[in-house]
N, C-alpha and C positions, 0 to 999 in steps of 0.2 A: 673232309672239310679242313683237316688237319694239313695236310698236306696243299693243299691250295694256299692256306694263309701263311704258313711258311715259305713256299716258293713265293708266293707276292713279296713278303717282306723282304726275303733277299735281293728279289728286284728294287724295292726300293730303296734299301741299302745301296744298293750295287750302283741304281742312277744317280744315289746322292754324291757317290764319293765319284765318279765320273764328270759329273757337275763341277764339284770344287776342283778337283783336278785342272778342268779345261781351263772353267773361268777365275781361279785364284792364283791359280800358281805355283802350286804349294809344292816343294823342293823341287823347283826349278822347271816345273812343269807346266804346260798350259798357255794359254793364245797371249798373255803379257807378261810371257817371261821370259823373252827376249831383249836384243839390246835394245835400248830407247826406247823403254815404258815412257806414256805420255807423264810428263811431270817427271822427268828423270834427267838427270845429264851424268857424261861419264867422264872421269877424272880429266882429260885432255881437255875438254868443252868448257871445264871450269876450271883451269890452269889457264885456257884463251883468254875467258872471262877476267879473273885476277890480272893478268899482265895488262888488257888492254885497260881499267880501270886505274895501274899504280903507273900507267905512263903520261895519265892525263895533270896538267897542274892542278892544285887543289889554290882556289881562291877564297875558302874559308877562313873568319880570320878566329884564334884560337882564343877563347873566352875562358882557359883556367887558368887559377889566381894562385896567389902562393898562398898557404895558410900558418898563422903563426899560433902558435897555443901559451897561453901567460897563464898560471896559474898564479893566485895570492891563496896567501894561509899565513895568519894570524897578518906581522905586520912586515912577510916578506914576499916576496915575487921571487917567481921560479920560471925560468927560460931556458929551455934545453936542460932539465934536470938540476940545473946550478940556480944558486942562489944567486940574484944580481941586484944591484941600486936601482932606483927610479931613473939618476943619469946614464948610467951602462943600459938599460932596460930601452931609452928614446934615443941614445947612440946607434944599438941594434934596429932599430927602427925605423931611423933615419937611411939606413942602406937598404932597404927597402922601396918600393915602391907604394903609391897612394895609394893603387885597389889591390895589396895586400889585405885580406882577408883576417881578421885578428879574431881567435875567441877566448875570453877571458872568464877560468874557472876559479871557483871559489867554495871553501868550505863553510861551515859554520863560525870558523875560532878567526877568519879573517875581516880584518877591522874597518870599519866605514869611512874613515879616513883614509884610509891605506885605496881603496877603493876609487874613495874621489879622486884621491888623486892621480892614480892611473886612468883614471874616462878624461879627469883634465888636461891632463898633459896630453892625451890622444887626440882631444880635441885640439889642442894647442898647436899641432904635428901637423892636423888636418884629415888624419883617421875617420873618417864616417862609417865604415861598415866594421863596426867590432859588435860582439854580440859577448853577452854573459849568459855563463850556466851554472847554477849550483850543484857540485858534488851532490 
């Protein structure tokens, strides 16, 4: 009896790995593991691909904005890491574009005034999409 269920069991070893063989593929072996498995393509097919797609014009039109970041703290504005005036500050501003993109950050120790007056003046500019964050 001993010997029957041993010899079986090597059988069924023996068909399993026969099995995965055929139908996996497993190092390089087996009914899909040649060239052009379904759902495959090989580097040339997809260098066609690439080229015929970057020779088409592209009629999208590109909807990213520039972003400017204003920090205030206490009762300064900070632009590119430097300190600047509210007039230096709407100068810079001015060489921008409307749907620049503005976000305006803010501490604790920066002053309500100082505040206003930066959303007024943005308004005054024509800025509609500035957005505040508190540190």
């Amino acid at each position: 009896m001993k010997k029957i269920f041993g010899i079986l069991l090597i059988l069924i070893i023996a068909a399993l790995i026969i099995f995965l063989l055929y139908f996996k593929g497993f190092g390089g072996f087996g009914k899909d593991s040649g060239d052009n498995k379904k759902g495959e393509t090989t580097v040339s097919q997809t260098t066609e691909k690439n080229t015929e797609a970057s020779t088409e014009p592209t009629t999208e039109k590109k909807t990213e904005f520039e972003t400017v970041d204003i920090t205030v703290s206490g009762h300064d504005y900070i632009l590119n890491n430097e300190k600047v005036s509210l007039e230096a500050l709407a100068a810079e501003l001015t060489k921008l574009g409307k749907e620049t993109q503005i976000s305006i950050s803010f501490d604790d120790t920066a002053a309500k005034n100082t505040m206003d007056d930066l959303t007024d003046k943005l308004d005054e500019l024509g800025y509609k999409n500035y957005k505040k964050t508190e540190k």
